[in-house]
C-alpha positions as CSV (number, residue, x, y, z in Angstrom):
1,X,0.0,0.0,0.0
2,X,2.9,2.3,0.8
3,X,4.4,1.5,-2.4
4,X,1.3,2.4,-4.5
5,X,1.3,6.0,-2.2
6,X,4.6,7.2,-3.1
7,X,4.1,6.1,-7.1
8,X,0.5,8.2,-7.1
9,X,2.1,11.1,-5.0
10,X,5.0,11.2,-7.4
11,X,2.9,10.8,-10.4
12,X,0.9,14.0,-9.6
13,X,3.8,16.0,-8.9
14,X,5.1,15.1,-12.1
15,X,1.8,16.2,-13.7
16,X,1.8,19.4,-11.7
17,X,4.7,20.3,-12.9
18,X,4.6,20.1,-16.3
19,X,1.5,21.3,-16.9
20,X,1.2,23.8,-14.8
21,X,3.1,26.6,-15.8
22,X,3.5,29.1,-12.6
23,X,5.0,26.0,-10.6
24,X,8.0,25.9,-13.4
25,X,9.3,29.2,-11.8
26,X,10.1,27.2,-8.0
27,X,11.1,24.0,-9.4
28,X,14.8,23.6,-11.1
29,X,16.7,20.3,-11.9
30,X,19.5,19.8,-10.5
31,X,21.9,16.7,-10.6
32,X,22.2,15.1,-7.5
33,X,26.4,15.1,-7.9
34,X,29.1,16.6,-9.8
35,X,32.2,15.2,-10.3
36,X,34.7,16.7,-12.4
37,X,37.5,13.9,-13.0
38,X,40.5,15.4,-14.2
39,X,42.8,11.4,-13.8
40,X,42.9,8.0,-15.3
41,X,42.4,7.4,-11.9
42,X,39.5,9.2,-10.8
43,X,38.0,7.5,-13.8
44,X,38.2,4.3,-13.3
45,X,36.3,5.1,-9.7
46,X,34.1,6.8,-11.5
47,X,33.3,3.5,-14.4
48,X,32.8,0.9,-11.3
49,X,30.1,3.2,-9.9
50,X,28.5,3.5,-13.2
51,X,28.9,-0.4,-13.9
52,X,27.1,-0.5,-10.4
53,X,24.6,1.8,-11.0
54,X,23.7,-0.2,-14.4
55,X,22.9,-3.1,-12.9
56,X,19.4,-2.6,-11.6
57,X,18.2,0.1,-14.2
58,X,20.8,0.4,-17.5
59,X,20.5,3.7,-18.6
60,X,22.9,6.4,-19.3
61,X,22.6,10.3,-20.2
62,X,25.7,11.6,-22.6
63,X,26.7,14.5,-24.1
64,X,30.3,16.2,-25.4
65,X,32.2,19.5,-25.4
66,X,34.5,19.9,-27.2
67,X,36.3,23.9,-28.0
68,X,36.7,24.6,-32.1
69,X,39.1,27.5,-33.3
70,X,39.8,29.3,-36.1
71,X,37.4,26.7,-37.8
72,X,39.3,23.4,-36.7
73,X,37.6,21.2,-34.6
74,X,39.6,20.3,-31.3
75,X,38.9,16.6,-30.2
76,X,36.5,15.8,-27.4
77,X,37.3,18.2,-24.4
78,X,35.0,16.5,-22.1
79,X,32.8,13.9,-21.9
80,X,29.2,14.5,-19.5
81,X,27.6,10.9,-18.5
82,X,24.6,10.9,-15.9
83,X,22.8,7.8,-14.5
84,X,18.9,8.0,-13.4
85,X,20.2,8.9,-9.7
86,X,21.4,12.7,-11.1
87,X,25.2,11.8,-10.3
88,X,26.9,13.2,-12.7
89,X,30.4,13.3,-14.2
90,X,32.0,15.5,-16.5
91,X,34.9,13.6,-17.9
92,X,38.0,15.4,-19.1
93,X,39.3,13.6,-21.9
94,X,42.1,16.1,-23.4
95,X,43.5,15.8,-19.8
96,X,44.0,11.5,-20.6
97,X,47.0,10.5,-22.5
98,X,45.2,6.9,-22.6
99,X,41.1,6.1,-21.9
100,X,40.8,3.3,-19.3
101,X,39.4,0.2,-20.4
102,X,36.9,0.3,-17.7
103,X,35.2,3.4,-19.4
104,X,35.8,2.0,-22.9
105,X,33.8,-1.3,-21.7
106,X,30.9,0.7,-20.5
107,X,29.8,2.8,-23.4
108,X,30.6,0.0,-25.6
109,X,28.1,-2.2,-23.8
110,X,25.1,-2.3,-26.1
111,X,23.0,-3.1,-23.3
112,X,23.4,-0.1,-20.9
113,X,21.2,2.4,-23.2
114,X,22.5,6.1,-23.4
115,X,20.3,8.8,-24.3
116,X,21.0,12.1,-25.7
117,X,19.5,14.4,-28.8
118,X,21.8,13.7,-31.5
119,X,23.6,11.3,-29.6
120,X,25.1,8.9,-32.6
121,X,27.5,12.1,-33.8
122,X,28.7,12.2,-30.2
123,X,29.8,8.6,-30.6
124,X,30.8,8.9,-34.0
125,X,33.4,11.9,-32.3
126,X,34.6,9.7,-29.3
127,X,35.5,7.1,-32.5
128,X,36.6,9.2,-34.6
129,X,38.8,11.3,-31.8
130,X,39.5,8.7,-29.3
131,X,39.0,4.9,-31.1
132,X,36.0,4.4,-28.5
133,X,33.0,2.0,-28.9
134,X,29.8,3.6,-27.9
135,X,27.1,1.0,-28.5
136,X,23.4,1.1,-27.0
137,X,22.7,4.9,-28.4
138,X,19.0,6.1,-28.6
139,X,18.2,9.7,-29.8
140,X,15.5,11.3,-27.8
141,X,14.1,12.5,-30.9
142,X,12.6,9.5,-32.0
143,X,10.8,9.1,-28.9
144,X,9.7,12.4,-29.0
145,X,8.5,12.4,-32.7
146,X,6.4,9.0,-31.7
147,X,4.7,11.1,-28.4
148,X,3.6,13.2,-31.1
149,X,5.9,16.5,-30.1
150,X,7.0,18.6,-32.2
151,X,10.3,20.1,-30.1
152,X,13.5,18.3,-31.4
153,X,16.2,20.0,-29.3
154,X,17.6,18.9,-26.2
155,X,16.4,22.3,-24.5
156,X,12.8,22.6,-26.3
157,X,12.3,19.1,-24.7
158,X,13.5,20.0,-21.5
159,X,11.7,23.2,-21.0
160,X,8.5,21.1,-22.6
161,X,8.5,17.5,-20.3
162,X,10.5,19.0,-17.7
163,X,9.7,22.7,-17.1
164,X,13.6,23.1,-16.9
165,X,15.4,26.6,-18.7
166,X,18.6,25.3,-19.9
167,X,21.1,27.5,-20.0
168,X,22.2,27.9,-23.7
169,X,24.0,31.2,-24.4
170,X,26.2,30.6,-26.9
171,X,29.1,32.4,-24.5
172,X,28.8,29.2,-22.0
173,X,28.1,26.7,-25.4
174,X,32.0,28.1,-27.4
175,X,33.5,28.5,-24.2
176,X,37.3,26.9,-23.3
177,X,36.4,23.4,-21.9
178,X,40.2,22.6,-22.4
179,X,41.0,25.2,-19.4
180,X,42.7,24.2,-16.6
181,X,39.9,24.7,-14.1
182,X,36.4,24.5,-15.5
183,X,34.4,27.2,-13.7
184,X,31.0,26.8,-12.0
185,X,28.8,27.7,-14.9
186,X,30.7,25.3,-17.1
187,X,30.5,22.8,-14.7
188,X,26.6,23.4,-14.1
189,X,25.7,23.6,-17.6
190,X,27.6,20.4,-19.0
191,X,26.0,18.6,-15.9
192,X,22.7,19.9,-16.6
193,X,22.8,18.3,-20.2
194,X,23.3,15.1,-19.4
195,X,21.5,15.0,-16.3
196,X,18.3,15.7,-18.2
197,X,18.7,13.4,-21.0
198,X,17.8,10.9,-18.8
199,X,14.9,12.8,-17.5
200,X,13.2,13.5,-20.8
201,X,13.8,10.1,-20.9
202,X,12.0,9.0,-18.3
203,X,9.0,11.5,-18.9
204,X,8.9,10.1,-22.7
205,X,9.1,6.6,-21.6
206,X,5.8,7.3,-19.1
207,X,4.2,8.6,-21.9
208,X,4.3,5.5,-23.6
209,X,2.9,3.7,-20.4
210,X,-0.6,3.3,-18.9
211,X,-1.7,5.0,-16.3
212,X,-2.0,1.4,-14.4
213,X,1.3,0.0,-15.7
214,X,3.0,3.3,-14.4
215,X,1.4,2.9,-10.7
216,X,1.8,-1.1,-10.6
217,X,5.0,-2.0,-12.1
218,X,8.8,-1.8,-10.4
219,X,11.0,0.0,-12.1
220,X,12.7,-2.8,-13.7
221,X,9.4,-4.1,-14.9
222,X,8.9,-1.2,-16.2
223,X,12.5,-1.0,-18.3
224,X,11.9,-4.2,-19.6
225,X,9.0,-2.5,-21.1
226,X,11.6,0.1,-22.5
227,X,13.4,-2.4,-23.9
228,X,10.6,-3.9,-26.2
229,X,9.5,-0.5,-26.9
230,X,12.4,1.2,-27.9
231,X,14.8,-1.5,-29.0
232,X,14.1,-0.9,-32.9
233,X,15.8,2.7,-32.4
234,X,19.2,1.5,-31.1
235,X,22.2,2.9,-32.6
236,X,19.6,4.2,-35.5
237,X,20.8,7.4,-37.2
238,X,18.3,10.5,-36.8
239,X,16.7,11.2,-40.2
240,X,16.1,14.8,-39.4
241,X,14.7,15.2,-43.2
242,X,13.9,18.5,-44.3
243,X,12.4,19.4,-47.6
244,X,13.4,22.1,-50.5
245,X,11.0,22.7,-53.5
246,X,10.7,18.9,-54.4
247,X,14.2,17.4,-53.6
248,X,15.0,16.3,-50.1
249,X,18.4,16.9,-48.2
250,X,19.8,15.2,-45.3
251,X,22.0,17.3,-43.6
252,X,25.3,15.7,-42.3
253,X,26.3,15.0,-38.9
254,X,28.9,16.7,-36.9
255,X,31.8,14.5,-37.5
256,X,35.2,16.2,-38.0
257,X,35.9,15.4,-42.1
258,X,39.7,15.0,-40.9
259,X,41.6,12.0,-43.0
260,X,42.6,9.9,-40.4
261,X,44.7,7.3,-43.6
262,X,48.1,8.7,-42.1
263,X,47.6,7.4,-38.3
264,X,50.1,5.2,-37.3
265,X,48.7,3.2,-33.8
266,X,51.7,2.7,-32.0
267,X,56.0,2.7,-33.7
268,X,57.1,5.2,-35.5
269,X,60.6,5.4,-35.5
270,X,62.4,1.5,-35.6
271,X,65.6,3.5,-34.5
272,X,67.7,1.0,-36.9
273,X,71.0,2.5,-37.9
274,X,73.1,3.3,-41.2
275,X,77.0,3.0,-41.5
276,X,79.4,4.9,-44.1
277,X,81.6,2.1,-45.4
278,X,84.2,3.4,-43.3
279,X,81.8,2.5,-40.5
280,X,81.0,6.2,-39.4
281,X,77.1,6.4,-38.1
282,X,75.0,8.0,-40.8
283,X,71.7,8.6,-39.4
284,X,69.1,6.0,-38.2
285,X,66.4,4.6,-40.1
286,X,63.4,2.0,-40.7
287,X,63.3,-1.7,-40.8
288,X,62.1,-1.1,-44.3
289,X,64.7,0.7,-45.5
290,X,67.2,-1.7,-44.1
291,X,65.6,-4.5,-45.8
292,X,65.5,-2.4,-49.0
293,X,69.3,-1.7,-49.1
294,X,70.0,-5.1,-48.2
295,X,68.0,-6.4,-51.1
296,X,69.3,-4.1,-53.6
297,X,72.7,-5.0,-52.9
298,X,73.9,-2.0,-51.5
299,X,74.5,-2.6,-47.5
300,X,74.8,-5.3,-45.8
301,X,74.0,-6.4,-41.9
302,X,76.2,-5.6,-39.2
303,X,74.5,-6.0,-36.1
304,X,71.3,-7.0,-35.2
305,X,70.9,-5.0,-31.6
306,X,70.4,-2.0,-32.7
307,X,70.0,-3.4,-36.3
308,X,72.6,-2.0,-38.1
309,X,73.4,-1.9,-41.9
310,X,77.1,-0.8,-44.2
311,X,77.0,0.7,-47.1
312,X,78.8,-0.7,-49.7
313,X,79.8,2.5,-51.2
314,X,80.7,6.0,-49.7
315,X,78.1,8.6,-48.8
316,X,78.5,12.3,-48.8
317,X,78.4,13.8,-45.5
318,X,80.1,17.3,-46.4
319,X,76.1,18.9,-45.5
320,X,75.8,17.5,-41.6
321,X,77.2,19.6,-39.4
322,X,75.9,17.9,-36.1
323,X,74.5,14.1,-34.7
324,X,70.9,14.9,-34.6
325,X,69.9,12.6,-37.4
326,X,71.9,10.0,-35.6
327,X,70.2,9.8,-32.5
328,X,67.5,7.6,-31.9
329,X,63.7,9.6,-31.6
330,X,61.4,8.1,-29.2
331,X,57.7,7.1,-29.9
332,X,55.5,9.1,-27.8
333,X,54.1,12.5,-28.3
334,X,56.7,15.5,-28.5
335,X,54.2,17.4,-27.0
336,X,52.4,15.8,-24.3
337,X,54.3,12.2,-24.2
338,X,51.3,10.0,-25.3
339,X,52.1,6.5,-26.9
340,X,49.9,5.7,-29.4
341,X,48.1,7.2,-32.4
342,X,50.4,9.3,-34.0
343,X,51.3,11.3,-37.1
344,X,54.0,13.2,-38.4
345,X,53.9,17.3,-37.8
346,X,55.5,19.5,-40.6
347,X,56.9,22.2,-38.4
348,X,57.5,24.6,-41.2
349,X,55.2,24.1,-43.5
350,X,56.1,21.8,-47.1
351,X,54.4,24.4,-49.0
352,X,57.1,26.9,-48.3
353,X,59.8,24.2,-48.0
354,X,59.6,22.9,-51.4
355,X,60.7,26.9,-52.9
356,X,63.5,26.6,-50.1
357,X,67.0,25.9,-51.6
358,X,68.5,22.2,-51.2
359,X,70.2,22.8,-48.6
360,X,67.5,24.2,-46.5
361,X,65.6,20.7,-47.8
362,X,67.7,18.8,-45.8
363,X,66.6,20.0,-42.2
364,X,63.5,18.0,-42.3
365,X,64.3,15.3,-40.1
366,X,64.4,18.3,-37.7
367,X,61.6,20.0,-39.0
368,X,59.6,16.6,-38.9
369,X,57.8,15.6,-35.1
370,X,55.8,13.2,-34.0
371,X,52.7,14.0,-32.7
372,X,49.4,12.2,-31.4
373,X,46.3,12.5,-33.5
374,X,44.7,15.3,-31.0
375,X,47.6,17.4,-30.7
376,X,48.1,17.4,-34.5
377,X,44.8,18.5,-34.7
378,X,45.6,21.4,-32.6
379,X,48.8,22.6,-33.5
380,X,47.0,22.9,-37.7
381,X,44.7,25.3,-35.6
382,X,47.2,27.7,-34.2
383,X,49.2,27.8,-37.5
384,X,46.4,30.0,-39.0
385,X,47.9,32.5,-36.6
386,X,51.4,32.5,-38.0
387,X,50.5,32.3,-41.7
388,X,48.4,35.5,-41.1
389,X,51.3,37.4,-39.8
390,X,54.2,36.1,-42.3
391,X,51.7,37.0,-45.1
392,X,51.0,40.2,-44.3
393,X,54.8,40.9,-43.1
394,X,55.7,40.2,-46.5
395,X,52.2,42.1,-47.5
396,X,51.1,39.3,-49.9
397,X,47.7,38.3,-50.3
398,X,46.9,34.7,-49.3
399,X,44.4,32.8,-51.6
400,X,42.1,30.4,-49.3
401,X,42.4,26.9,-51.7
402,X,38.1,26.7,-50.6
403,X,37.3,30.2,-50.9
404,X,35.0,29.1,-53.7
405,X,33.0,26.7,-51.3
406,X,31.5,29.8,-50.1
407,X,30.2,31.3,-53.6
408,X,26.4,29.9,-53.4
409,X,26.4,30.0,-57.2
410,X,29.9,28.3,-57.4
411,X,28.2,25.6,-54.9
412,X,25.3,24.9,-56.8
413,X,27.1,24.7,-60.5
414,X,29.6,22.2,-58.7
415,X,26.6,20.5,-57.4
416,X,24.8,19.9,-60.8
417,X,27.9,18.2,-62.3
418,X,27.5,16.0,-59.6
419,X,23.8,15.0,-60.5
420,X,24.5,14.6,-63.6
421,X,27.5,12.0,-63.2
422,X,25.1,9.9,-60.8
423,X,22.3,10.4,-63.4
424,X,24.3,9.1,-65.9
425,X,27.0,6.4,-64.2
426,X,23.3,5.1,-62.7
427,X,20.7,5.9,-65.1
428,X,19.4,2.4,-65.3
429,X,19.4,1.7,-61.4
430,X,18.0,4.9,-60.4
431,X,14.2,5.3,-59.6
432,X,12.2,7.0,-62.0
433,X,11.0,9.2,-59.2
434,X,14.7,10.0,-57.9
435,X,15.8,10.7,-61.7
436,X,13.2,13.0,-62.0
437,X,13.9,14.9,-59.0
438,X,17.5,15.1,-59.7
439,X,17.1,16.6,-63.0
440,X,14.3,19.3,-61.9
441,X,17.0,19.9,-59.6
442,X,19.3,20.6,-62.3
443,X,16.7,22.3,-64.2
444,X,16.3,25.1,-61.5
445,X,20.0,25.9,-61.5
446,X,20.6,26.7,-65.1
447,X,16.8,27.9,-65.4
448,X,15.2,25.5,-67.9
449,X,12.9,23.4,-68.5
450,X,12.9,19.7,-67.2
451,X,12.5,18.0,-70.0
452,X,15.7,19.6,-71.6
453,X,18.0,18.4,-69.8
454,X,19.3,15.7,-72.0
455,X,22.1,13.2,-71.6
456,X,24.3,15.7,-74.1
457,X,23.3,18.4,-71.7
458,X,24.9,16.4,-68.6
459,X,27.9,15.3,-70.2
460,X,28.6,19.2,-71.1
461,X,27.7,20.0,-67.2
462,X,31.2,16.8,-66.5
463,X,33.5,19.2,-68.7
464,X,33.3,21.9,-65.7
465,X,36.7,22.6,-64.1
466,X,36.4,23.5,-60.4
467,X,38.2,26.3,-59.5
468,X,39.7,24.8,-56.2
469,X,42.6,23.9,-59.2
470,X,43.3,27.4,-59.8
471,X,43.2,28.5,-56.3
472,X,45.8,25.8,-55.0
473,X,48.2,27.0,-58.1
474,X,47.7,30.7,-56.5
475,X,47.9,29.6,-52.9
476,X,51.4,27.9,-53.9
477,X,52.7,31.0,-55.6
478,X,52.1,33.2,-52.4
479,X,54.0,30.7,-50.4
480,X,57.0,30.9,-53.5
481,X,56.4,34.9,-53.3
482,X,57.1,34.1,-49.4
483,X,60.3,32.4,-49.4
484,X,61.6,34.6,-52.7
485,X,60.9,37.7,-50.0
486,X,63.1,36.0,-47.2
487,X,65.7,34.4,-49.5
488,X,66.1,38.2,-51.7
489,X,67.0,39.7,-47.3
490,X,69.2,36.3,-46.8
491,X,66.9,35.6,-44.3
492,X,65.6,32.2,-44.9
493,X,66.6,31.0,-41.5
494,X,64.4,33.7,-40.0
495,X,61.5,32.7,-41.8
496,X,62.1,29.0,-40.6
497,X,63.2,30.0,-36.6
498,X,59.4,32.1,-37.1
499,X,57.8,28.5,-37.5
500,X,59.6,26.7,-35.3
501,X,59.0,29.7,-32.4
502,X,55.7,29.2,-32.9
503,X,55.2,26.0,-32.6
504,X,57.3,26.4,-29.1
505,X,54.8,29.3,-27.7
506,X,51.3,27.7,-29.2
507,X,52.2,23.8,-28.1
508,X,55.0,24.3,-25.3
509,X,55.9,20.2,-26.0
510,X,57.6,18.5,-23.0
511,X,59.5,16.2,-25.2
512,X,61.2,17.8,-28.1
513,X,64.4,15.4,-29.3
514,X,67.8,16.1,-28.4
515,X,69.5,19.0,-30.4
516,X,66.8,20.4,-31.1
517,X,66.1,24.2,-31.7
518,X,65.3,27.3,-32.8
519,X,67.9,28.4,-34.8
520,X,68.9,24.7,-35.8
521,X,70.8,24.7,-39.0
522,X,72.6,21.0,-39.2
């Protein structure tokens, strides 16, 4: 009887309060606890108590910050997860130099649900910017389009099933959540989003139920019911459709287009070496190349700890003036000493190296450091800062290789040649209906009619050149006009010790190789 109490007490309030509008001004969600973890440590306490909290009702709130500058995408700053108790932890994931397998295990368990509005790019992120899992994904706007509501966002349905105000100036939204100390409305506010994920949840989920199921059933009835329900919408993208004249677009997710093809998961450097004939240390090298020389006939083995190979012939060394190409480079991070996922940073850019003379060609071993994915990521964001100031210092204009993308008409001209490749490569698989949508498509863009937009017409429409050609030539002749403007002052080793500087003030890395500096010039 006391059970059946507390469920119709709670049930009213829940009514009361969002439906009646004057409460909504005392009432205000709040998660229960806030934990900021800023340690591998601290988050693998934090995963066990999540794996615990699972058990009886597996269901999780998510959401991600992350901090984007000068148009590049930073990876995932922090990472919010909330279970139906309000505790709540905001994860710190550009603080981790590895994710803890305990974590990793949890999001990737397809059976602990986690709820959010637009939740799949979030995981599609953590992938993309941290290799993690995250199964078990339903987007709260599929349960909100089958209750019949038309709100979509994570604060319409909030303010809607919850009475809850979230707190969405953009300020707080594109603020720095790779500080050293988040501050209290950052910490409130990333809470907050997570925290009522799993309430809209909740509310949607009771409006599935009847009014005796809702009263009668335990909770974990009651998810078993969730599971039936709502099991056809796991992992499923959100078709957020939206129409223009007749032809349909899908807009994409927000997943960083970044290559990631040049990753390399774990050794870089083999630190074999190469011998002059007279046995004098050359510089080190790969396994491949080794095996390569010893193939061709032009070195052979000397020692297999290091692995060491002898030329057969003599080298020319008259262009090293120092050992730094001789020393063996370690595999971690020159900036913040993680192990794994790296790629190779360009410190002075190849656009401007390749007008340099030869012997400024040969410092790229220097000029060449390894660093994980995410710091790679960053460091491209800052260099926008030092290209500005070395372009206008030599007061050349700097052609943007996609300043075209931003031309509408350019867009949609470059978006017709398109059609008209699909319509022809696929003209016999292609609905009737989807042809015919595609060419009135085309049709609008060049003004005519429909039914004149032959095959000849398309094949005219695959002769256009895109102009990104033409701006890449005329972005690589200001970098030439760059290095002809430092190499006319003798100043070519300023223009590199600018880059390098940089890189130093913007990154401050903790584990720059031996030798290296500045004004290098081995």
């Amino acid at each position: 009887m006391k059970m059946f109490l507390n469920s119709v007490i709670k049930l009213i309030m829940i009514k009361l309060v969002t439906k009646v509008p004057l409460l909504r001004l005392y009432m205000k969600l709040r998660a229960r606890q806030i934990d900021v973890v800023d340690t591998v440590e601290q988050c693998e306490q934090i995963a066990v108590r999540f794996e615990r909290s699972t058990t009886y009702l597996p269901i999780l709130g998510l959401d991600c910050e992350w901090v984007t500058q000068n148009g590049f995408r930073h990876p995932v700053a922090l990472l919010q997860i909330s279970d139906t108790n309000g505790m709540c932890s905001l994860i710190r994931l550009s603080k981790f130099k590895t994710i803890p397998s305990s974590l990793s295990d949890i999001l990737s368990n397809s059976n602990i649900i986690k709820v959010g509005v637009a939740i799949l790019d979030d995981a599609h992120l953590l992938m993309s910017d941290y290799n993690i899992n995250v199964s078990g994904c339903i987007d709260l706007r599929y349960l909100a389009k089958e209750c019949c509501l038309e709100e979509r966002s994570l604060s319409a349905l909030a303010d809607k099933l919850l009475g809850c105000k979230l707190d969405k100036d953009w300020h707080i939204r594109t603020s720095d959540w790779e500080a050293e100390e988040l501050n209290d409305r950052q910490t409130e506010y990333a809470a907050l989003d997570a925290y009522v994920a799993v309430k809209i949840f909740e509310q949607l989920r009771n409006n599935k139920m009847s009014w005796w199921n809702w009263l009668f059933l335990s909770d974990k009835q009651k998810w078993d019911m969730v599971i039936k329900i709502y099991s056809n919408y796991k992992d499923l993208p959100y078709q957020n459709v939206r129409t223009n004249g007749n032809t349909k677009f899908k807009p994409k997710s927000n997943v960083r287009s970044y290559s990631t093809s040049t990753i390399k998961s774990a050794k870089v450097y083999d630190n074999c070496l190469m011998e002059n004939v007279d046995g004098t240390v050359m510089s080190t090298c790969s396994h491949k190349k080794v095996d390569w020389y010893i193939s061709q006939g032009l070195a052979k083995l000397v020692n297999d700890d290091p692995k060491t190979i002898r030329l057969n012939f003599p080298a020319d060394l008259k262009n090293r003036k120092d050992n730094f190409s001789v020393l063996p480079r370690e595999n971690i991070c020159t900036v913040c000493g993680r192990s794994e996922h790296f790629r190779k940073k360009s410190i002075i850019p190849k656009e401007f190296v390749r007008f340099m003379p030869t012997e400024h060609k040969s410092h790229i071993p220097h000029d060449t450091l390894l660093l994980c994915y995410w710091c790679h990521i960053k460091s491209n964001s800052f260099d926008f800062i030092i290209r500005k100031k070395i372009f206008n210092m030599c007061q050349i204009e700097e052609i943007n290789p996609n300043e075209n993308q931003k031309i509408p008409a350019y867009v949609k001209i470059m978006r017709s040649k398109s059609l008209a490749k699909t319509l022809l490569k696929s003209r016999h698989s292609l609905p009737d209906k989807v042809a015919n949508e595609l060419r009135l498509e085309i049709a609008e863009t060049y003004n005519m009619e429909p039914n004149r937009v032959f095959d000849a017409f398309l094949e005219t429409l695959l002769t256009i050149k895109s102009l990104k050609y033409e701006n890449d030539c005329q972005h690589n002749s200001a970098a030439e006009k760059v290095v002809k403007h430092f190499l006319e002052r003798d100043a070519i080793n300023e223009l590199k010790a600018m880059w390098r500087q940089h890189f130093l003030d913007t990154m401050k890395p903790k584990h720059l190789p031996p030798l290296w500096s500045v004004n290098y010039d081995g």
